[in-house]
Biopython code that builds the backbone (N, CA, C, O; Angstrom):
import numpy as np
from Bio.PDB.StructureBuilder import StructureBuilder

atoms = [
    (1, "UNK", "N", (16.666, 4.372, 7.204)),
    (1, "UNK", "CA", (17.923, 5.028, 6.884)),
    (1, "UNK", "C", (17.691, 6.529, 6.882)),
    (1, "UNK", "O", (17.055, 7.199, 6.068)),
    (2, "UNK", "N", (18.474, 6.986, 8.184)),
    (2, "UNK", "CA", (18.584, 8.823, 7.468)),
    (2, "UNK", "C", (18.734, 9.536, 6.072)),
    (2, "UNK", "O", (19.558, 9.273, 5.195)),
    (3, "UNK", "N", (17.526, 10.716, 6.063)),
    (3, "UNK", "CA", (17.886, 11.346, 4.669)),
    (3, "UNK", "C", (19.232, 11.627, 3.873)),
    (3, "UNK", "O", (19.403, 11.891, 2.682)),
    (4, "UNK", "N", (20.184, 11.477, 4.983)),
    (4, "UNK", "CA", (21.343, 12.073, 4.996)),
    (4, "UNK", "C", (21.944, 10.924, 3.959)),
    (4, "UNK", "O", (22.282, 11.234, 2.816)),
    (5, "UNK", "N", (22.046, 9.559, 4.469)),
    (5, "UNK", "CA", (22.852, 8.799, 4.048)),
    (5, "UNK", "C", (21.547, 8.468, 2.542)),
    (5, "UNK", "O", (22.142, 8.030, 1.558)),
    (6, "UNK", "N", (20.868, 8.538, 2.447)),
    (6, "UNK", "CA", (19.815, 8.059, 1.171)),
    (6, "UNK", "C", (20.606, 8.823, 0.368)),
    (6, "UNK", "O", (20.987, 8.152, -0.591)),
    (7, "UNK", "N", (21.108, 10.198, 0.345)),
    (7, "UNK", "CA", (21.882, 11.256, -0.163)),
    (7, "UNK", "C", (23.479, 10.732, -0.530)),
    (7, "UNK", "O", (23.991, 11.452, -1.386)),
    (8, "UNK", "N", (24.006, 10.066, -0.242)),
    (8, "UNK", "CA", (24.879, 10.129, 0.372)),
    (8, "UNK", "C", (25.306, 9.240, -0.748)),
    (8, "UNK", "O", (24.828, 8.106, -0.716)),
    (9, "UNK", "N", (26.376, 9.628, -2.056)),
    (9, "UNK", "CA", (27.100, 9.286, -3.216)),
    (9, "UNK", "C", (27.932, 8.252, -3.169)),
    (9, "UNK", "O", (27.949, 7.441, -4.096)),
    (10, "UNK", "N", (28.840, 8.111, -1.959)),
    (10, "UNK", "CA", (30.199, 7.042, -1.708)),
    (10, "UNK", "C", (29.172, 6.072, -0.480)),
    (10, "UNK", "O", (29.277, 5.974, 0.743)),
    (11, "UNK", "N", (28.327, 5.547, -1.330)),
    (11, "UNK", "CA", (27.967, 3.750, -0.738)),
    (11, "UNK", "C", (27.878, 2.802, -1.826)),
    (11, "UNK", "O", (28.030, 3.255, -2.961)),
    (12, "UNK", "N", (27.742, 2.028, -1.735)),
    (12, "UNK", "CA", (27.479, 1.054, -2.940)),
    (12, "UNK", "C", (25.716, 0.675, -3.203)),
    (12, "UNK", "O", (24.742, 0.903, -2.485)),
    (13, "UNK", "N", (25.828, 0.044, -4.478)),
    (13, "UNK", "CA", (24.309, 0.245, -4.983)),
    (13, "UNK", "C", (23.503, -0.399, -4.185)),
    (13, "UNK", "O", (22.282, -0.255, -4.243)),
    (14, "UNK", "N", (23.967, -1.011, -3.532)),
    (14, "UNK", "CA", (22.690, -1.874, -2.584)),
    (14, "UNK", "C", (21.980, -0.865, -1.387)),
    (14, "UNK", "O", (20.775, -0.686, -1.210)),
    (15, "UNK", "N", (23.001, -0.332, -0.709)),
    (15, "UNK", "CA", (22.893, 0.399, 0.113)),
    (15, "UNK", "C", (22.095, 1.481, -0.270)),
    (15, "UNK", "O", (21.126, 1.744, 0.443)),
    (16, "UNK", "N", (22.366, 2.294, -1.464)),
    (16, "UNK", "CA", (21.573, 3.074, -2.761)),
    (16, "UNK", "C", (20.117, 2.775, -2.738)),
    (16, "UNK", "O", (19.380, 3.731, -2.495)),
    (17, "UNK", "N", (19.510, 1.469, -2.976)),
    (17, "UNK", "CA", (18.545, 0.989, -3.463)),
    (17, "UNK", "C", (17.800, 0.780, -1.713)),
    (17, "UNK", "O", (16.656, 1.212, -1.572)),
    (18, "UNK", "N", (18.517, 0.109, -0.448)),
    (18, "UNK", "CA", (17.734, 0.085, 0.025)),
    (18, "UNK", "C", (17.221, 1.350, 0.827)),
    (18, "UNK", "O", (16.304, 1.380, 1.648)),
    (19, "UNK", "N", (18.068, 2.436, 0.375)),
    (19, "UNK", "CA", (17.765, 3.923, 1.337)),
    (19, "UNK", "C", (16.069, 3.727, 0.921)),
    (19, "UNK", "O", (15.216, 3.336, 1.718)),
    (20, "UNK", "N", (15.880, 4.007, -0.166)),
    (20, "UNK", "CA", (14.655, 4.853, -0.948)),
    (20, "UNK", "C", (13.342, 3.850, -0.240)),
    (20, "UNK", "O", (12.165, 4.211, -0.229)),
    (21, "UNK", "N", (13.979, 2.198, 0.475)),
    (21, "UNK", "CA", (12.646, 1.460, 0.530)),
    (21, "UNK", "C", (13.268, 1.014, 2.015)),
    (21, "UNK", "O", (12.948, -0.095, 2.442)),
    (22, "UNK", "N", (13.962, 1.680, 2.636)),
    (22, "UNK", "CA", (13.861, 1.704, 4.015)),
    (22, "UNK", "C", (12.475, 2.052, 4.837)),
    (22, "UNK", "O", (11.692, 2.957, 4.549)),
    (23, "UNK", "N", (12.364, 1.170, 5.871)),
    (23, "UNK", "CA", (11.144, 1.175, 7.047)),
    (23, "UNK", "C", (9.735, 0.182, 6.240)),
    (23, "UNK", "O", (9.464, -0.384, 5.181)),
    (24, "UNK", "N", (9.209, 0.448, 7.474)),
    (24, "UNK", "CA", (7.974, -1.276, 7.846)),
    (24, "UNK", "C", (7.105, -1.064, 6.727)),
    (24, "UNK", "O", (6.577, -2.141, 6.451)),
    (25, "UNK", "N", (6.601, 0.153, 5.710)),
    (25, "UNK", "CA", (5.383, 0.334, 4.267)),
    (25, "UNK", "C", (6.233, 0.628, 3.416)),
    (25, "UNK", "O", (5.543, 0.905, 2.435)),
    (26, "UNK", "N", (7.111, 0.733, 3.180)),
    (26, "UNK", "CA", (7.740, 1.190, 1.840)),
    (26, "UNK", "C", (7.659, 0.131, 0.899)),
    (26, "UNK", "O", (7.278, 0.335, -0.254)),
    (27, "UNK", "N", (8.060, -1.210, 1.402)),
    (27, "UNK", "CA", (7.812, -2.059, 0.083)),
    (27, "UNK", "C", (6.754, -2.178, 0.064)),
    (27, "UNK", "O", (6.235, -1.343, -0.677)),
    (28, "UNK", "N", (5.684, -3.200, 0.782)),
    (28, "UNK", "CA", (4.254, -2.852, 0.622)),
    (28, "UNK", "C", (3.364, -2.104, -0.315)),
    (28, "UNK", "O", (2.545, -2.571, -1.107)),
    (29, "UNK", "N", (3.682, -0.824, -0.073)),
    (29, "UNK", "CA", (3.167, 0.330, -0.953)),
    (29, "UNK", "C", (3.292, 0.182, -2.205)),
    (29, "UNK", "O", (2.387, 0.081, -3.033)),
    (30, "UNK", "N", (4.571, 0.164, -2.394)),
    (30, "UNK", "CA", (5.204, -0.300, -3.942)),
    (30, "UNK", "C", (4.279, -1.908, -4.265)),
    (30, "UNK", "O", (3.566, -1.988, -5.265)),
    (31, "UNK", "N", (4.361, -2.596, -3.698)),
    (31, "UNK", "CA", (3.158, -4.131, -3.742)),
    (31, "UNK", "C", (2.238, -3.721, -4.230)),
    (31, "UNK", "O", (1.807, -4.073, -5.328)),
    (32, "UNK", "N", (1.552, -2.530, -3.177)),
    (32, "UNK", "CA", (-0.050, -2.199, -3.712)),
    (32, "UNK", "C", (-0.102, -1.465, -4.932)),
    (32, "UNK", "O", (-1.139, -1.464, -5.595)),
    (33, "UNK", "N", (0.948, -0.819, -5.308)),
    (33, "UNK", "CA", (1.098, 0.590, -6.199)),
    (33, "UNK", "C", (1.253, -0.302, -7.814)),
    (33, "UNK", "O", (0.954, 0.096, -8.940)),
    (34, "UNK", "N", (1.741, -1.409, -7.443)),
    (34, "UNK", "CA", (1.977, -2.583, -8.981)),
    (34, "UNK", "C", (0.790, -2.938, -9.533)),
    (34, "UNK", "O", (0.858, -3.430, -10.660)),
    (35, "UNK", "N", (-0.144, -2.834, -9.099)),
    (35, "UNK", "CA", (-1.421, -3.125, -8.920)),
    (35, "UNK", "C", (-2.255, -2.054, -10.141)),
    (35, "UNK", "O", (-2.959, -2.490, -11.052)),
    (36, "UNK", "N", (-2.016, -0.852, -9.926)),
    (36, "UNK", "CA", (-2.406, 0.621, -10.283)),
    (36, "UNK", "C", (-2.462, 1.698, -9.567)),
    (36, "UNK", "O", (-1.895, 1.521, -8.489)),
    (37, "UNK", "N", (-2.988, 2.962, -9.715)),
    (37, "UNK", "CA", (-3.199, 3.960, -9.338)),
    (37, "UNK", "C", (-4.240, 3.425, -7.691)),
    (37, "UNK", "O", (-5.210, 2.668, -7.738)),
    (38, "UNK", "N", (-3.706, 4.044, -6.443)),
    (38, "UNK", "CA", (-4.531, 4.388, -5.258)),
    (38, "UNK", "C", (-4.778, 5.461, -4.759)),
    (38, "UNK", "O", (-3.997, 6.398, -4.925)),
    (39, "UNK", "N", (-6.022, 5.612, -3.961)),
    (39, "UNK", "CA", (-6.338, 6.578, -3.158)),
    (39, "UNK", "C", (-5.683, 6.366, -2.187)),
    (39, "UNK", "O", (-5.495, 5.170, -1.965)),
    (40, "UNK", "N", (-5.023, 7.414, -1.148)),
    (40, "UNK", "CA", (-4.493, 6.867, 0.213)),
    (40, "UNK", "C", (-5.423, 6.396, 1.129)),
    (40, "UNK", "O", (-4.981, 5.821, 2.123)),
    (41, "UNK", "N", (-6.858, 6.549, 0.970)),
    (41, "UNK", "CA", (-7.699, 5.789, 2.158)),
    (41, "UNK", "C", (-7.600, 4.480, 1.824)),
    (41, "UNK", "O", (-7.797, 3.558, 2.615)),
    (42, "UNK", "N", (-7.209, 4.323, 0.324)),
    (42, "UNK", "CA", (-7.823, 2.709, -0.121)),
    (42, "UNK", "C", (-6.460, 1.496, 0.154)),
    (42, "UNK", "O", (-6.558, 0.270, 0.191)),
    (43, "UNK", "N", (-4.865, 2.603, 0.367)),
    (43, "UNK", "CA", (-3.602, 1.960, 0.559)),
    (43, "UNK", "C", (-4.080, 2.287, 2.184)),
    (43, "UNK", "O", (-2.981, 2.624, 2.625)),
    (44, "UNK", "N", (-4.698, 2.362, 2.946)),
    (44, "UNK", "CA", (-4.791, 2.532, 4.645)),
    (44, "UNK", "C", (-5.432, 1.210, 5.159)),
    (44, "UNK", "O", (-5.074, 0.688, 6.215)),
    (45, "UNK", "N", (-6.700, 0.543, 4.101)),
    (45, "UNK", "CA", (-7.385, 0.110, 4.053)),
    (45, "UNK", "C", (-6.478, -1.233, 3.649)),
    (45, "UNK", "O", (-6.720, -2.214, 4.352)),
    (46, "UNK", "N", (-5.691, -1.371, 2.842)),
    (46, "UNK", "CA", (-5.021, -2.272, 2.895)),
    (46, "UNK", "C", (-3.984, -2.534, 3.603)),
    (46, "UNK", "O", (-3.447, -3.629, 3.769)),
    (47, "UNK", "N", (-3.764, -1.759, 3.927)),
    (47, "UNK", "CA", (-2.869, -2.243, 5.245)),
    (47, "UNK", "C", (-2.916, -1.743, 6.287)),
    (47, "UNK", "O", (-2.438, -0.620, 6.449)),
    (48, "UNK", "N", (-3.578, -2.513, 7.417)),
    (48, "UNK", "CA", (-4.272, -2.815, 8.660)),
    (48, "UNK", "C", (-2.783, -2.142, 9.273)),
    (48, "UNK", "O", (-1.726, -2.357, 8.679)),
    (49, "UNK", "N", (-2.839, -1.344, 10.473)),
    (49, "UNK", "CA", (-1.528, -0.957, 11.149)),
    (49, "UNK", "C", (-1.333, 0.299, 11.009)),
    (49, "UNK", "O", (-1.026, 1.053, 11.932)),
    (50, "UNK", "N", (-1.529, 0.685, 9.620)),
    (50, "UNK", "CA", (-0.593, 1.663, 9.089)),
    (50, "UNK", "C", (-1.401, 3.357, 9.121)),
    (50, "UNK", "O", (-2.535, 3.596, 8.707)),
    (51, "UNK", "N", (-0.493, 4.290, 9.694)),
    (51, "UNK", "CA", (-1.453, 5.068, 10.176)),
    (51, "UNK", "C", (-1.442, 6.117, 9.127)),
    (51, "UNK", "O", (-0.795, 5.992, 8.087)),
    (52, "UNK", "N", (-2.417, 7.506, 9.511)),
    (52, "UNK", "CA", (-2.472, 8.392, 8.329)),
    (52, "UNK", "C", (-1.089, 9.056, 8.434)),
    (52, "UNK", "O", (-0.672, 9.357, 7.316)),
    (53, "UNK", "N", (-0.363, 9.334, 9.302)),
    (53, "UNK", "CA", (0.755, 10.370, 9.401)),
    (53, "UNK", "C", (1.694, 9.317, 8.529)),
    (53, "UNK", "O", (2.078, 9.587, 7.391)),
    (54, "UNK", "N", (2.036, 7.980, 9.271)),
    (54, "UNK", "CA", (2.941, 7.309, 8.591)),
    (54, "UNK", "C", (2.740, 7.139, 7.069)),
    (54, "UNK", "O", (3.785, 7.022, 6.428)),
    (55, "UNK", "N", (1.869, 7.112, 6.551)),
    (55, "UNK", "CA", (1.661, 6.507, 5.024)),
    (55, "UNK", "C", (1.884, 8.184, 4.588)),
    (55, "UNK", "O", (2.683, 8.313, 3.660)),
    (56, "UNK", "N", (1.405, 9.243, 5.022)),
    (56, "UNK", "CA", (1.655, 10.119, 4.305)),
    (56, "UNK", "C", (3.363, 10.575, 4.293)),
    (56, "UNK", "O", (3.948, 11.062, 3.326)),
    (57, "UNK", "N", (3.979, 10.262, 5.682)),
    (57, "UNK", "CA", (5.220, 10.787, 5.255)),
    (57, "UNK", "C", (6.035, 9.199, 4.326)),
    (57, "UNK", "O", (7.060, 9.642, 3.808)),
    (58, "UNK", "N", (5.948, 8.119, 4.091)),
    (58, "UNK", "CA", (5.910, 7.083, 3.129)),
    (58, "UNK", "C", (5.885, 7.935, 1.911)),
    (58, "UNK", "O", (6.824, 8.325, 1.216)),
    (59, "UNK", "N", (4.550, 8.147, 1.799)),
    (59, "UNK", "CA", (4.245, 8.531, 0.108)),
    (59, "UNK", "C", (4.900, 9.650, 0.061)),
    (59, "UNK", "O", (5.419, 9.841, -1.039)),
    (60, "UNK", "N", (5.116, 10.651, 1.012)),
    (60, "UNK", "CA", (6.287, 11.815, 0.508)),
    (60, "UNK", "C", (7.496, 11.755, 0.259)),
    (60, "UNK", "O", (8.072, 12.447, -0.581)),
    (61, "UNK", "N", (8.110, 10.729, 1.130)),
    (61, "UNK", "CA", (9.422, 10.160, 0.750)),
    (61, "UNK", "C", (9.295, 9.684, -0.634)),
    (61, "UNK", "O", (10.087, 10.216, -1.411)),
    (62, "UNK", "N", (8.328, 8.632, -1.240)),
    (62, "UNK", "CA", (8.502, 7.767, -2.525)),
    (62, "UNK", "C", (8.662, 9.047, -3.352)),
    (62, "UNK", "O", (9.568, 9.135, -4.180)),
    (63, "UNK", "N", (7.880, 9.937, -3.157)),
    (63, "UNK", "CA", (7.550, 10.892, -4.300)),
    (63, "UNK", "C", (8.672, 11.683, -4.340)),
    (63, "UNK", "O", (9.027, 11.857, -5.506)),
    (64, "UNK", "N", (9.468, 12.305, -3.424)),
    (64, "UNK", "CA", (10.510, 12.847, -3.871)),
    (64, "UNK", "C", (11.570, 11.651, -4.040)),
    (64, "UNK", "O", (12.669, 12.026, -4.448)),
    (65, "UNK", "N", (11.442, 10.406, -3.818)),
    (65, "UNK", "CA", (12.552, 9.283, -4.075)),
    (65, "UNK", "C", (12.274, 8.913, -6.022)),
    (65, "UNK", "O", (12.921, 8.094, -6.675)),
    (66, "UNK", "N", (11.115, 9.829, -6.556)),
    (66, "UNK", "CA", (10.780, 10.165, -7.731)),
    (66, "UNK", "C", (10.056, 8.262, -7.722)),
    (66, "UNK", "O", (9.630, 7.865, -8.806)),
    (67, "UNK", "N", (10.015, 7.640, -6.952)),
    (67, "UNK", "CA", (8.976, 6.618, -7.192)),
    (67, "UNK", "C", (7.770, 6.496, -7.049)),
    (67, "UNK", "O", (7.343, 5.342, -7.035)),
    (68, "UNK", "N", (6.948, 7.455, -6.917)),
    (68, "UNK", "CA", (5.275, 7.679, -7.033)),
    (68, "UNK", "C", (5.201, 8.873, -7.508)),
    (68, "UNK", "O", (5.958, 9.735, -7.063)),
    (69, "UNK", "N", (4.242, 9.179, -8.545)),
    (69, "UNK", "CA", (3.614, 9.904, -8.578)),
    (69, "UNK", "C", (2.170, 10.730, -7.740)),
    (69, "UNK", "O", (1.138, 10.075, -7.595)),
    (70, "UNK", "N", (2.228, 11.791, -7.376)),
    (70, "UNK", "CA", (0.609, 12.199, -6.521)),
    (70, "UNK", "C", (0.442, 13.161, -7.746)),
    (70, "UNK", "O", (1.169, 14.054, -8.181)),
    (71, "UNK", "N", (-0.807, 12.654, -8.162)),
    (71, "UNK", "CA", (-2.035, 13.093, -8.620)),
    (71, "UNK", "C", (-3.097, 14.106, -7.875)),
    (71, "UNK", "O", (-3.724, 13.362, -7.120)),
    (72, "UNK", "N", (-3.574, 15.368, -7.731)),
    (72, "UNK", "CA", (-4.806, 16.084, -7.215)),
    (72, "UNK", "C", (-5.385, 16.084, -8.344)),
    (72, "UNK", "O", (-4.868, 16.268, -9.446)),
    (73, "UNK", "N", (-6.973, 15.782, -7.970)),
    (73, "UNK", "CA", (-7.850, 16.219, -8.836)),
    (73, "UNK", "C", (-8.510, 17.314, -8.239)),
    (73, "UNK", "O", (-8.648, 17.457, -7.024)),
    (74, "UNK", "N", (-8.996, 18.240, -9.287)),
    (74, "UNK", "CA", (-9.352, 19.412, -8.676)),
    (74, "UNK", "C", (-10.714, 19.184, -8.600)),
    (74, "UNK", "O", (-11.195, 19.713, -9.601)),
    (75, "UNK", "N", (-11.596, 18.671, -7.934)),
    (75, "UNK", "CA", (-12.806, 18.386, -7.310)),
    (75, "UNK", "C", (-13.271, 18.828, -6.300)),
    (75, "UNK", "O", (-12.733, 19.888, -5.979)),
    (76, "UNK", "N", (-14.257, 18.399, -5.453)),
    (76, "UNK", "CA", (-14.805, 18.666, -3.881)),
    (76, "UNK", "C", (-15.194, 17.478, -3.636)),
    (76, "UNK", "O", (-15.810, 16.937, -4.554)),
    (77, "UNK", "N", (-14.989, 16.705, -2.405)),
    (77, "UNK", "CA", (-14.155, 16.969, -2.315)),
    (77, "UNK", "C", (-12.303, 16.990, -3.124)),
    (77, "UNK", "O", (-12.206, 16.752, -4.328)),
    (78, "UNK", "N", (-11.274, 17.233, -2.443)),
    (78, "UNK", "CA", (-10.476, 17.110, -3.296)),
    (78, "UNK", "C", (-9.650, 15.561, -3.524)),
    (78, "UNK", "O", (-9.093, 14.859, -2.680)),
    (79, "UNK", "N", (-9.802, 15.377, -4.835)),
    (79, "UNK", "CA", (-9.179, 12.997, -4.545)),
    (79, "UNK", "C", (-7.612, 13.731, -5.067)),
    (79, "UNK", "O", (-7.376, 14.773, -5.679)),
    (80, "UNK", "N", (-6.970, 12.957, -4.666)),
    (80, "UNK", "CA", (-5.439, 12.327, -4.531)),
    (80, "UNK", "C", (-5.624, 10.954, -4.621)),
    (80, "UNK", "O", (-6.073, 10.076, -3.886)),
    (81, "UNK", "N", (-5.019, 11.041, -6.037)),
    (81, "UNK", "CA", (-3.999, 9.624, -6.390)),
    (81, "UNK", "C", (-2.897, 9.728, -6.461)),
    (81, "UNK", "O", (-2.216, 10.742, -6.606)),
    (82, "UNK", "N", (-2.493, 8.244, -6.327)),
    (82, "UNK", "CA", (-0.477, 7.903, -6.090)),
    (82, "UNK", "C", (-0.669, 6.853, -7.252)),
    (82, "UNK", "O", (-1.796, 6.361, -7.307)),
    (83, "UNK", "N", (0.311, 6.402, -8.254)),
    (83, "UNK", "CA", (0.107, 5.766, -8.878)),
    (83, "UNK", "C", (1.984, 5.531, -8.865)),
    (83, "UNK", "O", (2.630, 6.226, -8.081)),
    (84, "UNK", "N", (2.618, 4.659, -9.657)),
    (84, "UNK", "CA", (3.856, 4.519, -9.574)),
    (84, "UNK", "C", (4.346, 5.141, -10.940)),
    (84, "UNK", "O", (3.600, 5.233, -11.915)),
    (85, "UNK", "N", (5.726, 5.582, -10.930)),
    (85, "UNK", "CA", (6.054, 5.684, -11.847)),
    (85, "UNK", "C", (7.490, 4.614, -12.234)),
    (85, "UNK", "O", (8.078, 3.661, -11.721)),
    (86, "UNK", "N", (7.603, 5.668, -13.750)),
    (86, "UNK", "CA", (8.339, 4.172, -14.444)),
    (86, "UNK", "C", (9.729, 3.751, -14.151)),
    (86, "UNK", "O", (10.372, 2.978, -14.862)),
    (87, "UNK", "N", (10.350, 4.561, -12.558)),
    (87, "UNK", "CA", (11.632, 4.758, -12.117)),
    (87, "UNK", "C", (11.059, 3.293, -10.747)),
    (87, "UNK", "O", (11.720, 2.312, -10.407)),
    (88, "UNK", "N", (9.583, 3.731, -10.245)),
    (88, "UNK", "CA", (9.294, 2.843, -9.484)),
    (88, "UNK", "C", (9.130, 2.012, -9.734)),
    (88, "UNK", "O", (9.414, 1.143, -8.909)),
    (89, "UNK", "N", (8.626, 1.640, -10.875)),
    (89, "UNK", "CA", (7.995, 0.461, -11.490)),
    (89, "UNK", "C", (9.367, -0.420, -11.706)),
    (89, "UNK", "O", (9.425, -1.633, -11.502)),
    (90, "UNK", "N", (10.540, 0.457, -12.187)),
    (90, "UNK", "CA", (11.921, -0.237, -12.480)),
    (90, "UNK", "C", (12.130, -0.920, -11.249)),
    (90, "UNK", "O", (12.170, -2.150, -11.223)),
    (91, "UNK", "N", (12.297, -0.078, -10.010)),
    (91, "UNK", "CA", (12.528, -0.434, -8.812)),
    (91, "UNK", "C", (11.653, -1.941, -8.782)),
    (91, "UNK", "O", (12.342, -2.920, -9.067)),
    (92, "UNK", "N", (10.814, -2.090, -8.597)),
    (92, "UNK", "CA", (9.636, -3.516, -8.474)),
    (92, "UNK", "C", (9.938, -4.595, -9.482)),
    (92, "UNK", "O", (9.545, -5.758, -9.387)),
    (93, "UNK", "N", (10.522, -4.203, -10.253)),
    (93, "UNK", "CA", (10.758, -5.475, -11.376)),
    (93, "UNK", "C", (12.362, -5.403, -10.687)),
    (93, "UNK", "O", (12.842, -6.422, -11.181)),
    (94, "UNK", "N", (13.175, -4.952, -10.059)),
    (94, "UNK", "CA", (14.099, -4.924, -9.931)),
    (94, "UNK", "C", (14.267, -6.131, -8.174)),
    (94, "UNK", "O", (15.000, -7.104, -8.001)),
    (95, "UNK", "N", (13.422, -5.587, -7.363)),
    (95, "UNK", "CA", (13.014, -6.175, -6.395)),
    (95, "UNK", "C", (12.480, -7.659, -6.653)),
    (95, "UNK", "O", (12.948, -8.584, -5.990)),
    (96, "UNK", "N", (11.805, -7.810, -7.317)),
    (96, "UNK", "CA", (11.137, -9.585, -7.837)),
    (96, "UNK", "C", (11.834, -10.501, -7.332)),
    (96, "UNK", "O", (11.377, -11.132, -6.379)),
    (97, "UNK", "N", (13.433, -10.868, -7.986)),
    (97, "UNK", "CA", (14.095, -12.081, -7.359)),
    (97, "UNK", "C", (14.008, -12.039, -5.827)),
    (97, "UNK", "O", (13.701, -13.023, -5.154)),
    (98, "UNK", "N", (14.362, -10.577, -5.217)),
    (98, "UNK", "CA", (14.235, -10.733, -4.032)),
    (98, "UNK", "C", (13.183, -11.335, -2.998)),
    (98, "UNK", "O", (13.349, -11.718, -1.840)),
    (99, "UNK", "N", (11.944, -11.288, -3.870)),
    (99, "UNK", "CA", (11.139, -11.326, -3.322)),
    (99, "UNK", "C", (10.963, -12.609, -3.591)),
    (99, "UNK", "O", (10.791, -13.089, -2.471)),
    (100, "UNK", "N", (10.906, -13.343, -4.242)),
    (100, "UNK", "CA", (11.263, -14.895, -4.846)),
    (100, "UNK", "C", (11.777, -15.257, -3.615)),
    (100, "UNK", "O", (11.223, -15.852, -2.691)),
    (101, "UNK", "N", (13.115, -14.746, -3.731)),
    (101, "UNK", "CA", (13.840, -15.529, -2.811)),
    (101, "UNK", "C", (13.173, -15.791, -1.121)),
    (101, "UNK", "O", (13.103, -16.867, -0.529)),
    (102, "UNK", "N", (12.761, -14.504, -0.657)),
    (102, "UNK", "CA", (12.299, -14.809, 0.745)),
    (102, "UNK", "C", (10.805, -15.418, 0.320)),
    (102, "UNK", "O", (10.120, -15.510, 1.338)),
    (103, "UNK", "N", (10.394, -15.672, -0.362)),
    (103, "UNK", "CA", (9.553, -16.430, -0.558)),
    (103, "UNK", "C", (9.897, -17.816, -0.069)),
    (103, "UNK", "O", (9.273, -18.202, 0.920)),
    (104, "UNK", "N", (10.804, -18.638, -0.611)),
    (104, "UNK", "CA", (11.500, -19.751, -0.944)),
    (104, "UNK", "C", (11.894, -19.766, 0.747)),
    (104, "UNK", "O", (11.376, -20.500, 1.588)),
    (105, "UNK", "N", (12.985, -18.712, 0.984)),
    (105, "UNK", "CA", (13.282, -18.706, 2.631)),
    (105, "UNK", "C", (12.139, -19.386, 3.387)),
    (105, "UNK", "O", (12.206, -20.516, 3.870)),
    (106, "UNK", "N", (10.793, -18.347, 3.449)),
    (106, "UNK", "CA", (9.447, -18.766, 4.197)),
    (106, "UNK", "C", (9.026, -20.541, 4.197)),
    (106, "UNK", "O", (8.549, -21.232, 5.097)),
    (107, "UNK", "N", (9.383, -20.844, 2.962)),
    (107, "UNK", "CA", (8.765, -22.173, 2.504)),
    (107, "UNK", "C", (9.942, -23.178, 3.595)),
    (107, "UNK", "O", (9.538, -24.006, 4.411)),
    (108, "UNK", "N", (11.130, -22.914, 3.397)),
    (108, "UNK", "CA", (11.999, -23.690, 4.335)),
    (108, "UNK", "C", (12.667, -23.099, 5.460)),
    (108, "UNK", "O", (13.894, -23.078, 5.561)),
    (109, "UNK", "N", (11.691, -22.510, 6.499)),
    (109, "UNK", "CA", (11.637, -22.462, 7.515)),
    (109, "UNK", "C", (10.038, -23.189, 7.819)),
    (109, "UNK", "O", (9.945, -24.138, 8.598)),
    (110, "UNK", "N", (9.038, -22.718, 7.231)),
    (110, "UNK", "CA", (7.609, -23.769, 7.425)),
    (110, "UNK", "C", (8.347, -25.398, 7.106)),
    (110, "UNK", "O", (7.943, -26.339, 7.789)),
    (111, "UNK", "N", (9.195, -25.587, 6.272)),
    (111, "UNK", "CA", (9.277, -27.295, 6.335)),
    (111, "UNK", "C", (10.269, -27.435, 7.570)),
    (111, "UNK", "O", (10.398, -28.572, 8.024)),
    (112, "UNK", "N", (10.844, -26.599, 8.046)),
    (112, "UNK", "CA", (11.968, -26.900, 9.294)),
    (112, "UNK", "C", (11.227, -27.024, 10.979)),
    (112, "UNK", "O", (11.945, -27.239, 11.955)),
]
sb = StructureBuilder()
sb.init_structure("model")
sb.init_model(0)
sb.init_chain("A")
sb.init_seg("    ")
for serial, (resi, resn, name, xyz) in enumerate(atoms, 1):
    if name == "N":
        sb.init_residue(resn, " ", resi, " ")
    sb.init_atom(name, np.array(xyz, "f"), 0.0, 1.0, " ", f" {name:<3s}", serial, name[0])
structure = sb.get_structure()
């Protein structure tokens, strides 16, 4: 979904909810991010595909979608963590049935 319409006041909440987790890592991320705090090599590492440009503009979107936090530590080299926050975390408990459900979908299409 364009930034434009993620913005965009006169849609309804669904439409709302899926701007922020539009495209192929956004939920995923949020999957891995339920988990705890990641490094981005260690969310790359989990998911096979996914490249450095894409996951970084991902995690920039979440972060201004105020659903991740990035962490710098001031080290050498320098670590970056993403960890979720408690707007994301809402989001993921909010997502669950959904995810139930295509669960259930998967199961009866494998018995079909």
């Amino acid at each position: 979904m364009t930034s434009k319409r993620a913005k965009d006041l006169n849609v309804c909440g669904v439409t709302a909810a899926i701007a922020v987790i539009d495209g192929k890592w956004k939920t995923s991320l949020l999957w891995l991010l339920e988990s705890g705090p990641h490094r981005p090599a260690e969310l790359r590492r989990r998911l096979p595909g996914l490249s450095e440009k894409v996951l970084t503009q991902a995690l920039r979107e979440m972060e201004a979608d105020g659903l991740v936090h990035r962490e710098v530590h001031d080290v050498l080299p320098l670590k970056t963590v993403y960890s979720l926050t408690s707007f994301g975390r809402e989001l993921s408990e909010a997502l669950a049935p959904l995810s139930d459900w295509g669960h259930r979908r998967l199961d009866r299409l494998a018995a079909s």
